[in-house]
C-alpha positions in Angstrom: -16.7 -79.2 46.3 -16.3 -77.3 49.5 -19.6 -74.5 50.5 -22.0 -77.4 48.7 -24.0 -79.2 50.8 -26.4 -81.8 50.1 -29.5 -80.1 51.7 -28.5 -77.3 48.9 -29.7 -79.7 46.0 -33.4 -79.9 47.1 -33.0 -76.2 49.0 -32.3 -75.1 45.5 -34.4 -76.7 43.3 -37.9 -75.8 45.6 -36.6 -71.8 45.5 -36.4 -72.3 41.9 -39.4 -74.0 41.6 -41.3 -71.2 43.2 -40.4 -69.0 40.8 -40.8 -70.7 38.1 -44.3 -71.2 38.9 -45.7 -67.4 38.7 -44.4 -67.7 34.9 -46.3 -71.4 34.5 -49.9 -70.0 35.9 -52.2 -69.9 32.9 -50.0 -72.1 30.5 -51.9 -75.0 28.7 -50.4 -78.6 30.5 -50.5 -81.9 29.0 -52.9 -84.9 29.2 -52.6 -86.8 32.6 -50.6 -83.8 34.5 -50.3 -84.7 38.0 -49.0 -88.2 37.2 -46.6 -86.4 34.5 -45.7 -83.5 37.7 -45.1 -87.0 40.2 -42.6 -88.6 37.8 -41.0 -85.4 37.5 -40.3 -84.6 41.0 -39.7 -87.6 41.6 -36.8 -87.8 38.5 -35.4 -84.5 40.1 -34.5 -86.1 43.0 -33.1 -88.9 42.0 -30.8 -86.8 39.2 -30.5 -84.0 41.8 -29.1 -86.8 44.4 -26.7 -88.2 41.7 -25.4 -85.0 40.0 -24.6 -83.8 43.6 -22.7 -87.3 44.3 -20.6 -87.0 41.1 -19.6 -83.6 41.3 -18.6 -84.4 44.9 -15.7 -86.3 44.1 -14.5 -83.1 42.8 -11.4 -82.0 45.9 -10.9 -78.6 46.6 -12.8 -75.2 45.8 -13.5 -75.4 42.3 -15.8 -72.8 40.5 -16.3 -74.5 37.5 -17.5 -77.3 39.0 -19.8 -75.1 41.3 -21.1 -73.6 37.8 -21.5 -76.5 36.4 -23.8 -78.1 39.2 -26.2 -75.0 39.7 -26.4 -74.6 35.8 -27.5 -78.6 35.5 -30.0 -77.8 38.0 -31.6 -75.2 35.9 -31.6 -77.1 32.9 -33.2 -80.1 34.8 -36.0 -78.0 35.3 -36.0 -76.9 32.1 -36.8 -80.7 30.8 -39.2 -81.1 33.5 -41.5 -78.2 32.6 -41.7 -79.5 28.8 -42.6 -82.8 30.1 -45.7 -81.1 32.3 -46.6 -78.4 30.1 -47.6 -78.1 26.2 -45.2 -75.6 25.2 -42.5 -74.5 22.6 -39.0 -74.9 23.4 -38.6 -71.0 23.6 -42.0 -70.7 25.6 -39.8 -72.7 28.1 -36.5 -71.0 28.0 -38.9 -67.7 28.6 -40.1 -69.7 31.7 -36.8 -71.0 32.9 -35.0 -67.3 32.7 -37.4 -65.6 34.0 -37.6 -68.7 36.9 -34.1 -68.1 37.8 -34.1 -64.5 37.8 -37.0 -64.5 40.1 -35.0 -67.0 42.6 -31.9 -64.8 42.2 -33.8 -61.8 43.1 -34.8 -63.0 46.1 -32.0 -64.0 46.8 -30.5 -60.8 46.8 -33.1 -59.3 48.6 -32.6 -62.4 51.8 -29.3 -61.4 51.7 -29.5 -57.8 52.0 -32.9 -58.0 54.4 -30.1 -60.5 57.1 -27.5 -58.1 57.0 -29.6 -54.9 57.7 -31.7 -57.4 60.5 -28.6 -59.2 61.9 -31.2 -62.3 61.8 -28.6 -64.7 61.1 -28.4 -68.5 62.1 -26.7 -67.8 65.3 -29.3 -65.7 66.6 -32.7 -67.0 65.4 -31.4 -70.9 64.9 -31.5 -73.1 61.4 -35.1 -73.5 61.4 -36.3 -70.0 61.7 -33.5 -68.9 59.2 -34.2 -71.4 56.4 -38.1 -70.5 57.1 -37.9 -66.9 56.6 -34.8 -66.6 54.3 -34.8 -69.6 52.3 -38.4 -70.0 51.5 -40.8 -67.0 53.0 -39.1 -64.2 51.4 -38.8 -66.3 48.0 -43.0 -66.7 47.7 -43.0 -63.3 48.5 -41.1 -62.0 45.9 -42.3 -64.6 43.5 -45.6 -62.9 44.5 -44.6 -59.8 44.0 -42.8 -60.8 40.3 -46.3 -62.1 39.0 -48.4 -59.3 39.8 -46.1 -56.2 39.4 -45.0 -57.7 35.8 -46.6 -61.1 34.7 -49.8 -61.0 35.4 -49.9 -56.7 33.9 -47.9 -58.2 30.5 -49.6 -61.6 30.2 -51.7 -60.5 27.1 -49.4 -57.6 26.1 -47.2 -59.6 24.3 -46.7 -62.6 22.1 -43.0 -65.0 21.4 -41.7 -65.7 18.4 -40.4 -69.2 18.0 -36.8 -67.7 16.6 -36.3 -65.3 18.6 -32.6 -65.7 19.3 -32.6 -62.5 21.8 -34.1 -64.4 24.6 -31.2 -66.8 24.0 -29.0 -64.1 24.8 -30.8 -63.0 28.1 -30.7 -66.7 28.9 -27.1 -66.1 29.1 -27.0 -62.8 30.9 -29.4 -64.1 33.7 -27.0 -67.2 34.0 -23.8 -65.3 33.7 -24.9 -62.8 35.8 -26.7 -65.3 38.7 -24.8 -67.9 38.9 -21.2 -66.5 38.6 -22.0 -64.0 41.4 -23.4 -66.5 43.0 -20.2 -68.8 43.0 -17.7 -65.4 43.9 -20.0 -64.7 46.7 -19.6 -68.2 47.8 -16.2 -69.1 46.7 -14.0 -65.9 46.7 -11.8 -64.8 49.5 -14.7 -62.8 51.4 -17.8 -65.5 51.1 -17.1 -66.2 54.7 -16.9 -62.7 56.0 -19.8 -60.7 56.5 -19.5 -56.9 54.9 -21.5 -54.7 52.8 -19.4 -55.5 49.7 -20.7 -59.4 49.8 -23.9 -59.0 51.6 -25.0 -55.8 49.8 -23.0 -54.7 46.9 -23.0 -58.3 45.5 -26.4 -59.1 45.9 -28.1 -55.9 44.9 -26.0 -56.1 41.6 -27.3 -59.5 40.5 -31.0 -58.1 42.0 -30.9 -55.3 39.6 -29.3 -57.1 36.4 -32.4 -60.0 37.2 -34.8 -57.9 37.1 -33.8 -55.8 34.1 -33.5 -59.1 32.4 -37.1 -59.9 33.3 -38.0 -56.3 31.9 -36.3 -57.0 29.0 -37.6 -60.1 27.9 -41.3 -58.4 28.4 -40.3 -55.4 26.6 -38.9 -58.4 23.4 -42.5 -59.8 23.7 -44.6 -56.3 23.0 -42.1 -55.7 20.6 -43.0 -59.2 19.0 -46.9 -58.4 19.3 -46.3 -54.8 18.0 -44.7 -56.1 15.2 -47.2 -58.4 14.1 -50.1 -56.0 14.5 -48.3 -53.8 11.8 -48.1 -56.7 9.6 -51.7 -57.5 10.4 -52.6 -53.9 10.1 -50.5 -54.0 6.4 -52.7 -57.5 5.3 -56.2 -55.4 6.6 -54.8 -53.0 4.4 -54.4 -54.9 1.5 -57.4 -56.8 2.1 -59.6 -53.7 2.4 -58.4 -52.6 -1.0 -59.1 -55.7 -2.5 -62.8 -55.9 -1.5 -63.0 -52.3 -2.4 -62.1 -53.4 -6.5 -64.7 -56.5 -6.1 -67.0 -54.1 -5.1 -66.3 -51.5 -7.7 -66.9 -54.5 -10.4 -70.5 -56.2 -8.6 -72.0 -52.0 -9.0 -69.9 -52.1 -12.7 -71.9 -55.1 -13.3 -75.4 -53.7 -12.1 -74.2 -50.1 -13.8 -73.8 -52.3 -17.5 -76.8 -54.1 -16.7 -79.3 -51.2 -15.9 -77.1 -49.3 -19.2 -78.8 -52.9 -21.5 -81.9 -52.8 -19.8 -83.0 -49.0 -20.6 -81.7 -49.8 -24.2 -83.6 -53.0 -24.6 -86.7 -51.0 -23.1 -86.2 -48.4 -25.9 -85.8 -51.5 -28.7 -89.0 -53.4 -27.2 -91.3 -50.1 -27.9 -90.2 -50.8 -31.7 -90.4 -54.4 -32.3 -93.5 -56.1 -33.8 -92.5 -59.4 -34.0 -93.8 -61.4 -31.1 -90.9 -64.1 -31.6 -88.2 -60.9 -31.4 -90.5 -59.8 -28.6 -90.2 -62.6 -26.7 -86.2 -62.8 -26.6 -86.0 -58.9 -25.8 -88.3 -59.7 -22.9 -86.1 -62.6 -21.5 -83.1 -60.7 -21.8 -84.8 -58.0 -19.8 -86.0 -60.5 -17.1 -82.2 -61.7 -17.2 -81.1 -58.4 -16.4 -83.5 -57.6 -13.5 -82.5 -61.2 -12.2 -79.9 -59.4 -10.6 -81.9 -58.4 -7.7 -82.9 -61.3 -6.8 -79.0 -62.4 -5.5 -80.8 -61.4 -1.7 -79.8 -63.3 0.6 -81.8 -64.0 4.2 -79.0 -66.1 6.4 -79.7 -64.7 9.3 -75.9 -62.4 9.5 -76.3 -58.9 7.8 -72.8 -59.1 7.1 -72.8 -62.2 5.3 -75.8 -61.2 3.2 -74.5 -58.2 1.4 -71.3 -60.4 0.8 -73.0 -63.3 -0.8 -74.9 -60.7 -3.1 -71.7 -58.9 -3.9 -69.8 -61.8 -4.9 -72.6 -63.8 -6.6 -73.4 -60.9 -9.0 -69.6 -61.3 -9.5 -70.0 -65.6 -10.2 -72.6 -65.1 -12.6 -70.5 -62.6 -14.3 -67.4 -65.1 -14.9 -69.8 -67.5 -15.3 -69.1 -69.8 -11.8 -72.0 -71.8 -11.1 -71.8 -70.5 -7.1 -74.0 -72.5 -4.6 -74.5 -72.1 -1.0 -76.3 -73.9 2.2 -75.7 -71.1 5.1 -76.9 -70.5 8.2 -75.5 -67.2 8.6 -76.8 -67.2 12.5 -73.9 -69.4 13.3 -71.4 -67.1 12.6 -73.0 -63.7 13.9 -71.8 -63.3 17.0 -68.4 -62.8 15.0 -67.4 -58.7 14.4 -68.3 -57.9 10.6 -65.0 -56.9 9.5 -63.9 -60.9 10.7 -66.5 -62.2 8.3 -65.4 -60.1 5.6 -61.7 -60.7 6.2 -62.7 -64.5 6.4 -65.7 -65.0 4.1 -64.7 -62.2 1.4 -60.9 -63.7 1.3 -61.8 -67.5 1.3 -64.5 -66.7 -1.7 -62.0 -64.3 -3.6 -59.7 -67.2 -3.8 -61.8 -69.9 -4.6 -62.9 -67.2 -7.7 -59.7 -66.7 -8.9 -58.9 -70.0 -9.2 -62.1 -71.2 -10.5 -61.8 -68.6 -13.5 -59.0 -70.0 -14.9 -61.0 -73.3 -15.4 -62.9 -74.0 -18.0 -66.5 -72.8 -18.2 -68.5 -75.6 -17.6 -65.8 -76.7 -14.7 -66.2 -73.5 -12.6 -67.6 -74.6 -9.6 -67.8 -73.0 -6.0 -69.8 -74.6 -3.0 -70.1 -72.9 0.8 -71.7 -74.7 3.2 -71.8 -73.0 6.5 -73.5 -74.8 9.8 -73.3 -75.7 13.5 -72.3 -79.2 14.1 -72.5 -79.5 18.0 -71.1 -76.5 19.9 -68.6 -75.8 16.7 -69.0 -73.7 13.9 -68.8 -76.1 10.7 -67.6 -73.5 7.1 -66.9 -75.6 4.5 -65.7 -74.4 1.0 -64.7 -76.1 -1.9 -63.8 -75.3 -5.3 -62.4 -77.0 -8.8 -58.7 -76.6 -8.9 -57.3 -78.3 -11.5 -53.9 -77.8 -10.3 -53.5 -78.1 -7.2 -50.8 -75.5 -5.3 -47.9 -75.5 -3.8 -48.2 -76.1 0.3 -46.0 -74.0 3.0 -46.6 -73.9 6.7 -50.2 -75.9 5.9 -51.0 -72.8 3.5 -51.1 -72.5 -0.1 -48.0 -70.4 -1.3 -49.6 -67.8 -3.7 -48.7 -67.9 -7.3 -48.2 -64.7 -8.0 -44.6 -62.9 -9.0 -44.8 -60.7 -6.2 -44.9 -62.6 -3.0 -44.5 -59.9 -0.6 -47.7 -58.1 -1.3 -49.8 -61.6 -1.9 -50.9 -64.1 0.0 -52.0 -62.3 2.6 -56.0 -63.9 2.1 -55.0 -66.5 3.3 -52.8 -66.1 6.7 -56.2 -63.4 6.9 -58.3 -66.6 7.0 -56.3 -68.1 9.5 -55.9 -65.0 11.4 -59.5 -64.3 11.7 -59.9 -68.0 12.9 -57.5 -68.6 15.2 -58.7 -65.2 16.8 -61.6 -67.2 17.9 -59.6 -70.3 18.8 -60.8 -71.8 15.6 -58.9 -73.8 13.2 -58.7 -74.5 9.7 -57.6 -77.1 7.2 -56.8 -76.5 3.8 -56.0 -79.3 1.0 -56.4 -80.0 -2.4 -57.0 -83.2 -4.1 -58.8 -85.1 -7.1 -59.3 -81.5 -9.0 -60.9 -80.0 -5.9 -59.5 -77.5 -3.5 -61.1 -77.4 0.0 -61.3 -74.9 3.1 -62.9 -76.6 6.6 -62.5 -74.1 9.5 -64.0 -74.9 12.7 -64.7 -72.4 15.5 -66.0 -73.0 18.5 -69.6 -71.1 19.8 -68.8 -68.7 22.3 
């Protein structure tokens, strides 16, 4: 391949490299890193060194070829960054687009910045020109990349693992990058130097780069927009079921104060000290709905363990709890209703369509080192179906259901918790763990 030089493998690979790198700062990497980063490098050079050999061989000007090797380059790196980093495959497509549009952009702007200087070779010599165009002026702009866009978006937006559009940038970026890239090297004016191939070319592929790089952030808000209306749909929902369960527990003390001024009235009447009696232990039944306080040491958690306990001794659940409510404060109320109040909501629903004697719920909230340890269990005769590590909901209507429980995971992954749910021998369990802050 004519224009190809060896030194261009390597030349290359550390330009792309660079800025690749401002979209890798901050992403988690995998166990034994630095030996993982040695292998790599050192498998780029050695696949670099062949791949350049091979398509050697090729006679003539050929762009395909010429596509071919800057396009296996890219993907090299592509392998290389999943081998360092713990990331989904479109985590490192993201990476490796916005990598290469980076390196093209600077590209174009070393281009431009030589023509308008007249700092070519001839003049400043091979060292000085590969220092300042071929390396310099591509930190610089990888510099400039991460804190005019990456670092400002970094928590503005959120990918989804199908999201075929940044598939289609991919493309653009490489269509736009490297087919340029081989007409400004390969047509009939890459050896002359004029403002159509040192300026129009370049700043074309500069300004398609960089849109694509826009792009792919404005996909990503889009993405986190997205899924806060959902989330904002499931609070929603949520909020509307713990206003019902609320409406029964003061239904419940309403019917309960209704039988107690009655049975007052009937006690004034009775004579009989046996008849007494039972009036007077249904009263003290009655009243035995204020002692459901609960002292955990979380506010929140209190009124929510006396609103659904009235609840449990309604239906009849035999509901027992071992909480240290302290734990879990530094958490926002709303998260420990969203978490608590939907993890207790469905153990009661499916409890209640046990038996009575079988309707059994146990929480058990604690710290077990520098974690947050909730366990829940309830009976659960038949255990449910499983999607995605979640319990599909067996209601008719799945699109307004089954929101309690992507709310529970929600909630926990918001503190970089996780949780585990499972059922098995008639028992259905929920252990989340969250780290103390």
């Amino acid at each position: 391949m004519d224009n190809i030089f060896y030194i261009s493998c390597f030349r290359f690979s550390i330009q792309l490299m660079i800025s690749e790198a401002v979209f890798l700062i901050g992403k988690p990497k995998k166990k034994a890193f630095g030996i993982r980063l040695t292998l790599a490098l050192l498998a780029h050079v050695l696949f670099a060194s062949g791949y350049y050999f091979l398509l050697s061989q090729i006679e003539g000007n050929v762009p395909v070829a010429k596509v071919c090797f800057w396009m296996g380059l890219f993907l090299l790196t592509l392998f290389e960054i999943g081998f360092c980093y713990d990331l989904l495959p479109i985590e490192i497509l993201f990476i490796g687009t916005g990598g290469y549009a980076t390196e093209h952009i600077a590209y174009g702007v070393a281009k431009i910045l030589q023509y308008i200087t007249g700092m070519y070779v001839e003049k400043i010599g091979v060292f000085w020109e590969n220092l300042i165009f071929r390396f310099l002026i591509y930190i610089l702009v990888a510099v400039i990349i991460y804190y005019a866009v990456v670092r400002k978006n970094k928590a503005k937006g959120e990918i989804k693992p199908r999201d075929y559009r940044l598939v289609q940038l991919t493309l653009l970026v490489l269509l736009t990058a490297i087919v340029l890239s081989v007409y400004a090297t390969s047509g009939p004016l890459a050896r002359e130097r004029n403002r159509l191939n040192d300026i129009v070319f370049p700043m074309y592929s500069l300004l398609c780069c960089l849109m694509v790089i826009i792009m792919e952030y404005y996909v990503f808000r889009e993405n986190r927009l997205s899924r806060e209306n959902e989330t904002m749909e499931q609070l929603l929902q949520i909020a509307n079921a713990q206003q019902e369960s609320s409406r029964e527990a003061i239904d419940i003390i309403n019917m309960k104060c209704h039988d107690l001024k009655h049975q007052m009235k009937a006690l004034m009447k009775v004579e009989d000290a046996k008849e007494r009696s039972e009036y007077i232990e249904e009263m003290r039944k009655a009243i035995s709905i204020y002692d459901a306080t609960y002292h955990t040491g979380c506010e929140s958690l209190d009124y929510l363990l006396r609103e659904k306990s009235l609840l449990c001794d309604e239906y009849h659940i035999a509901f027992s709890c071992m909480v240290d409510g302290d734990a879990i404060a530094f958490m926002h109320p709303a998260d420990i209703y969203a978490l608590m109040g939907n993890a207790l909501d469905n153990a009661m629903e499916c409890v209640i369509r046990e038996e009575h004697d079988k309707r059994i719920i146990s929480l058990r909230i604690r710290r077990h080192g520098q974690m947050v340890s909730i366990h829940l269990e309830n009976t659960c005769s038949k255990a449910p179906q499983f999607q995605d590590d979640l319990p599909v909901t067996n209601k008719t209507d799945k699109n307004y259901h089954g929101f309690g429980v992507r709310s529970i995971r929600y909630v926990s992954e918001k503190y970089n918790g996780n949780i585990l749910m499972r059922a098995q021998e008639g028992r259905f369990y929920l252990d989340v763990l969250i780290p103390e802050p």
